[in-house]
N, C-alpha and C positions, 0 to 999 in steps of 0.2 A: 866585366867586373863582378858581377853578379855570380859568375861560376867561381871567379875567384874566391869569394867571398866565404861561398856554399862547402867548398874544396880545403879552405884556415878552418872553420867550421867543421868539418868532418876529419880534418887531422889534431883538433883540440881533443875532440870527444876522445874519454876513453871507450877502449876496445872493450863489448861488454863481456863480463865473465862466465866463463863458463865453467858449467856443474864440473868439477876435478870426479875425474872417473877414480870409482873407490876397488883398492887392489881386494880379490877374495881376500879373505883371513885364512890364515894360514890355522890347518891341522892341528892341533897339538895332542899325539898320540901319546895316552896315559899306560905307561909298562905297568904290569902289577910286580910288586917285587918278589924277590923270588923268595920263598920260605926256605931258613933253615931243616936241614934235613933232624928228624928228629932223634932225639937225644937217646941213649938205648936208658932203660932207668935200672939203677944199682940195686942191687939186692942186697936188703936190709935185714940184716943179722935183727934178730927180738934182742933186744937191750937186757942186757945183763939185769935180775932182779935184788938190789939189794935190801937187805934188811938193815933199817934202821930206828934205833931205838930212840923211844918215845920217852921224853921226861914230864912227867907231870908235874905241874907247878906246887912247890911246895906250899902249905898254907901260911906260914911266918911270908912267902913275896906277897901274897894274897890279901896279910893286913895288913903289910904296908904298904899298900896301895889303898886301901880303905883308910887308912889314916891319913897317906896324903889326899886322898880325894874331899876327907872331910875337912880338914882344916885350909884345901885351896877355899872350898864351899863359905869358910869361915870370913875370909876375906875377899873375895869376888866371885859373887853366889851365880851358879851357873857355870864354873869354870870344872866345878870339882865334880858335877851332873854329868860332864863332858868324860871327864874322866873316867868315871862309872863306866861309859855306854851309852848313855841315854842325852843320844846327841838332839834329839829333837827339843826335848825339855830345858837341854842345857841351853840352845841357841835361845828358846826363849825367856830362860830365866837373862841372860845373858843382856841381849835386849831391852828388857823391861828393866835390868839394873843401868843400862846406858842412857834408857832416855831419862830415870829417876835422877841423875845425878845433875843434869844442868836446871831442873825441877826445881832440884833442891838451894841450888845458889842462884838461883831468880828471884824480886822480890815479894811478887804476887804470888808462886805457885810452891812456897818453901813447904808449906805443912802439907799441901798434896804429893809434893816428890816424895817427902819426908815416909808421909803415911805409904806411897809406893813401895819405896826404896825398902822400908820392914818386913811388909808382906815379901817382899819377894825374897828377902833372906831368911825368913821365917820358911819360907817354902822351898827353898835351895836344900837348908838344912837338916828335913824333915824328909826332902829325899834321898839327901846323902845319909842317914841315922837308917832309913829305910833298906837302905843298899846295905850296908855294914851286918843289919842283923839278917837278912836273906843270904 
């Protein structure tokens, strides 16, 4: 009985596993691809030189552009600076009239906007009058 036993015993047990033998890896041979054959290159004619004629801006477009720059300047100081050329000054008169303005309708900071808000048109305009007479 005893072998019997030993024999239910040893056909319970699983069969133990064994290491799965690992297939090589497979090669993967990298083709280079093949280069187009090169291109012959076209022989380029010198481009035709044309003559064309230069208008210089008459001085009547010239003041009115001064005019319009002065009178943007009149009403949103830094705009009409921009206009000019003088983008640097313009961005900050520009600026400095943006942040004046909510200054100005606060109830704490009205007379500091206020006093901002002047100088900077005072200084918009003195660069646009600036511009005009140069």
């Amino acid at each position: 009985m005893a072998k019997r036993r030993a024999k239910k015993k040893a056909a319970k047990r699983k069969p133990a596993k064994r290491a799965a033998k690992r297939k090589p890896a497979k090669r993967v041979v990298k083709r280079k691809a093949k280069k187009a054959p090169a291109k012959r290159a076209r022989k380029v004619s010198a481009p035709a030189i044309r003559r064309v004629r230069t208008v210089a801006p008459s001085s009547s477009t010239d003041n009115r552009w001064n005019v319009v720059g002065v009178i943007v300047n009149l009403f949103f100081p830094g705009l009409g600076t921009v206009i000019f050329g003088q983008v640097n000054k313009g961005v900050i008169q520009i600026i400095l009239t943006l942040i004046s303005i909510p200054l100005i309708m606060s109830v704490f900071f009205t007379l500091p906007g206020l006093v901002l808000y002047i100088a900077n048109w005072i200084w918009a305009l003195i660069t646009s009058i600036k511009q005009v007479q140069a």
